[in-house]
Backbone as CSV, one residue per row, in Angstrom:
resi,resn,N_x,N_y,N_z,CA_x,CA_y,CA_z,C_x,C_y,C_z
1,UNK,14.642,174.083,48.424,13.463,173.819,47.643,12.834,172.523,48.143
2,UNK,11.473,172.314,48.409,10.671,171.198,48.541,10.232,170.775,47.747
3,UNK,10.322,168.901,47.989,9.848,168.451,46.717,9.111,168.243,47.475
4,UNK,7.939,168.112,48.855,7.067,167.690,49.032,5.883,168.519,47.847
5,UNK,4.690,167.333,47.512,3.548,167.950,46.656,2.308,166.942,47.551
6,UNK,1.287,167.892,47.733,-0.109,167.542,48.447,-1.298,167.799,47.419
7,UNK,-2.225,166.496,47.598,-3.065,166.808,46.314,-3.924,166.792,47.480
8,UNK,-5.684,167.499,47.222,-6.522,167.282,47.600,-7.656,167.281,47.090
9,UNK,-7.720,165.797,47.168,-8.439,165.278,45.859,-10.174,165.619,45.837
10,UNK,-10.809,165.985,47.124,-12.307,166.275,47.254,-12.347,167.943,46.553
11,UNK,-11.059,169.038,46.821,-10.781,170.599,46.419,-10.875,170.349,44.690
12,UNK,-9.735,169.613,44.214,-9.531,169.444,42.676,-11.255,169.290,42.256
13,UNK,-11.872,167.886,43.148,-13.399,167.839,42.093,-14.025,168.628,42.258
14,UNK,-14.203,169.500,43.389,-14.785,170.884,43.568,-15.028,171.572,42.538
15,UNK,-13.307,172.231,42.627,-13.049,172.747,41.309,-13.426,172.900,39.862
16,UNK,-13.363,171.494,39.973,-13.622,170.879,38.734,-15.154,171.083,38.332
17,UNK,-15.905,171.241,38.945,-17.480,171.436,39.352,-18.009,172.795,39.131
18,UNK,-16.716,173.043,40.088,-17.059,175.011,39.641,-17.005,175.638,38.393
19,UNK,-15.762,175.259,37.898,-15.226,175.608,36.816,-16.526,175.088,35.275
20,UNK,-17.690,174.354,35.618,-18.319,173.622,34.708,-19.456,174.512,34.747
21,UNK,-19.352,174.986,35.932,-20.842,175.380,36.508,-21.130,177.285,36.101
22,UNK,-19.457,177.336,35.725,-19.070,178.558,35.299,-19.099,178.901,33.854
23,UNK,-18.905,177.783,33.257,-19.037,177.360,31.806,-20.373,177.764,31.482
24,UNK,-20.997,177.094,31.790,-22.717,177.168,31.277,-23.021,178.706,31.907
25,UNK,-22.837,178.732,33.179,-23.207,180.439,33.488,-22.495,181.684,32.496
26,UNK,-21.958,181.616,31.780,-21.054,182.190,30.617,-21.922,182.015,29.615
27,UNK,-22.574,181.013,29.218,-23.159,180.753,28.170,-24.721,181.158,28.274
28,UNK,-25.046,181.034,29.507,-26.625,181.535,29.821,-26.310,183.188,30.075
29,UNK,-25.072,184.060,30.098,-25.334,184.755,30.521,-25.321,185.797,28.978
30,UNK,-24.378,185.148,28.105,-24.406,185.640,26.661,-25.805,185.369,25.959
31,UNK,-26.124,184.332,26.441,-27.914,184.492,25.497,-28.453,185.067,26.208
32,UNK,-28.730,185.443,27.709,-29.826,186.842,27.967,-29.476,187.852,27.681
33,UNK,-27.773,188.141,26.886,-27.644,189.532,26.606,-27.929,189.574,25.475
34,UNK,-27.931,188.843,24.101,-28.455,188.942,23.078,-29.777,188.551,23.093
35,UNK,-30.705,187.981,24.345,-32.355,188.739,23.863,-32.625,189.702,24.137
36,UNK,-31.875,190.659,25.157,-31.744,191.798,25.510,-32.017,193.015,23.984
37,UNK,-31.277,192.237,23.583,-30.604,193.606,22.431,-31.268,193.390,21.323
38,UNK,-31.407,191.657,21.491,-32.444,191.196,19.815,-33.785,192.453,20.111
39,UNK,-34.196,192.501,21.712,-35.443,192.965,21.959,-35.399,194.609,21.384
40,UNK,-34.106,194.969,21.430,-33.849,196.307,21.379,-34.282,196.756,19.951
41,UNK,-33.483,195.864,19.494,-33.549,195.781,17.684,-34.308,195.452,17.016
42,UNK,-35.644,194.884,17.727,-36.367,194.674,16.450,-36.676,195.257,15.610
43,UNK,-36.708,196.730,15.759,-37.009,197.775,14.663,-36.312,197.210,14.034
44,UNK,-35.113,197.291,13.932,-33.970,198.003,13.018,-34.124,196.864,11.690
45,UNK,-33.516,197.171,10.372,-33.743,196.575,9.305,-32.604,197.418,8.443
46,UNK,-32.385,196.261,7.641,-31.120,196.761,6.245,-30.009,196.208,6.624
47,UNK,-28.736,197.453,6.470,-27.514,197.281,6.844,-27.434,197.137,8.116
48,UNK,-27.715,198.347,8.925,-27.635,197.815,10.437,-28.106,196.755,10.819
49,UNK,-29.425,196.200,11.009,-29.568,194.761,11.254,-28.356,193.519,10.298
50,UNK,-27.869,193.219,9.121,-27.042,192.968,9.069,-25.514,193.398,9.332
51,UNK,-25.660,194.120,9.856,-23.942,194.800,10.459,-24.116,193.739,12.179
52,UNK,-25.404,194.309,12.788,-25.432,193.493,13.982,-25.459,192.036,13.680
53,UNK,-26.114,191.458,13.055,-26.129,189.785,12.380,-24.479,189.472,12.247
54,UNK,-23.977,190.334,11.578,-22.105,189.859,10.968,-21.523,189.708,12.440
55,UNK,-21.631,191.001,13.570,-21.117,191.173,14.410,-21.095,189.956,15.371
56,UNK,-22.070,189.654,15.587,-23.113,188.960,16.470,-22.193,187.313,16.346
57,UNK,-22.263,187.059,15.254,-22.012,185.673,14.508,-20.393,185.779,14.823
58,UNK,-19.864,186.528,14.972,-18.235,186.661,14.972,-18.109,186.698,16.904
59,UNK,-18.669,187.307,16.858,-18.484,187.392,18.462,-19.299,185.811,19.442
60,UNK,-20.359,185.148,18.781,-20.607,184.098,19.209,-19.282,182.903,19.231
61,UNK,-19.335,183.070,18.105,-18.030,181.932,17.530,-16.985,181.734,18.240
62,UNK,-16.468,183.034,18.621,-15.306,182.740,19.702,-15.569,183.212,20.915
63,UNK,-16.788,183.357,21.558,-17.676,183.303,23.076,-17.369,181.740,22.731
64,UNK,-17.727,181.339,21.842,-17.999,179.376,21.905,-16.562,178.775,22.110
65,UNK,-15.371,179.152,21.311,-14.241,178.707,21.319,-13.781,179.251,22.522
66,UNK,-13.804,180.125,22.701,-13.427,180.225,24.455,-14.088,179.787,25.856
67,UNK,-15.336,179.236,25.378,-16.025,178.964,26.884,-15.024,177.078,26.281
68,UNK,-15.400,176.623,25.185,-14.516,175.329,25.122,-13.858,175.269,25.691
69,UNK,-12.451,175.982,25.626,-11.347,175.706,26.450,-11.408,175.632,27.577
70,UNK,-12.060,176.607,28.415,-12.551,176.670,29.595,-13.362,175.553,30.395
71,UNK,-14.580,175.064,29.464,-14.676,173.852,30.318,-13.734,172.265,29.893
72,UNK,-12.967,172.732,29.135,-11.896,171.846,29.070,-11.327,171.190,30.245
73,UNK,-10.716,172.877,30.546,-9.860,172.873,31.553,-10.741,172.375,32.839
74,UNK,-11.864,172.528,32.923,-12.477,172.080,34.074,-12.574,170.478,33.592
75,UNK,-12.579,169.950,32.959,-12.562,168.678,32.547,-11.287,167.934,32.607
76,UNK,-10.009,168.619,32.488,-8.781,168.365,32.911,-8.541,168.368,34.080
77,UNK,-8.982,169.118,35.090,-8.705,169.112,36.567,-9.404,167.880,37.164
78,UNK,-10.420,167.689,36.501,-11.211,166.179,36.992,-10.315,165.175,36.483
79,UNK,-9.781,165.020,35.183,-8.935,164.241,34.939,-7.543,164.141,35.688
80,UNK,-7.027,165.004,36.213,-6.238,165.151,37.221,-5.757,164.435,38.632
81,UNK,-7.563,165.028,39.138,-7.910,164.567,40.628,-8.047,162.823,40.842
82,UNK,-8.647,162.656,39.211,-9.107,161.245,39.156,-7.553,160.524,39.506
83,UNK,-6.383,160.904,38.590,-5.257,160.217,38.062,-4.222,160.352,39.669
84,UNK,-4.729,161.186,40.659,-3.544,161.154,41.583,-4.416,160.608,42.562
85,UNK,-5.350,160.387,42.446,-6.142,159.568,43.715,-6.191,157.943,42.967
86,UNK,-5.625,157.919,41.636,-5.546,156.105,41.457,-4.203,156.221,42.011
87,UNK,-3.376,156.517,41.896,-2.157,156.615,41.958,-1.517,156.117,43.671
88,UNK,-2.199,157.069,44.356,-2.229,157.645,45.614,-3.422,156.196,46.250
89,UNK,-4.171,155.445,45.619,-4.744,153.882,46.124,-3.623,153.195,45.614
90,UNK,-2.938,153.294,44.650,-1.953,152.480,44.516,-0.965,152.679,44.796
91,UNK,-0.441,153.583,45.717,0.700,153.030,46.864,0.359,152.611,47.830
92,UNK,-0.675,153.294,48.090,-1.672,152.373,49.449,-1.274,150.768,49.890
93,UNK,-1.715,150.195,48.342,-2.017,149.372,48.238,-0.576,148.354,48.085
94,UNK,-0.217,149.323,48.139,2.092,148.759,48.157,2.458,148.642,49.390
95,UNK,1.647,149.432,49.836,2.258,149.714,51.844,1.695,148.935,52.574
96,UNK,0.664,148.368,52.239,-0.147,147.669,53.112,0.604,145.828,53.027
């Protein structure tokens, strides 16, 4: 087993970039599908328009709690990259 470990710290902020950039594209891509459908629905009225309203509101809520975590995690990998490249100046800075 190797204990060697290689960080690469320009890939991690990449990452980290992507993963953000993926976030919001998740989120722009759920509101053009609900003007999509708002457009569909405008007829509709009563129960069905509130059945879609209940639906809608339940399914946003945790579209929201899950894109969170997600750009979390892209927010953790930056926190990451940041913490092994201080780390990684400060042995540098032992060796020298």
């Amino acid at each position: 087993m190797s204990t060697h470990m290689a960080v690469n710290f320009g890939q991690m902020s990449q990452g980290s970039a992507i993963i953000a950039q993926h976030s919001n594209s998740i989120m722009d891509c759920l509101e053009r599908l609900n003007a999509q459908i708002r457009g569909a629905i405008v007829g509709w009225d009563g129960q069905a328009q509130a059945a879609y309203e209940a639906s809608y509101g339940r399914w946003r809520s945790v579209a929201n709690e899950l894109n969170a975590i997600y750009a979390g995690m892209g927010k953790q990998v930056q926190v990451s990259a940041d913490a092994y490249l201080a780390a990684d100046r400060a042995a540098a800075l032992l060796l020298s």
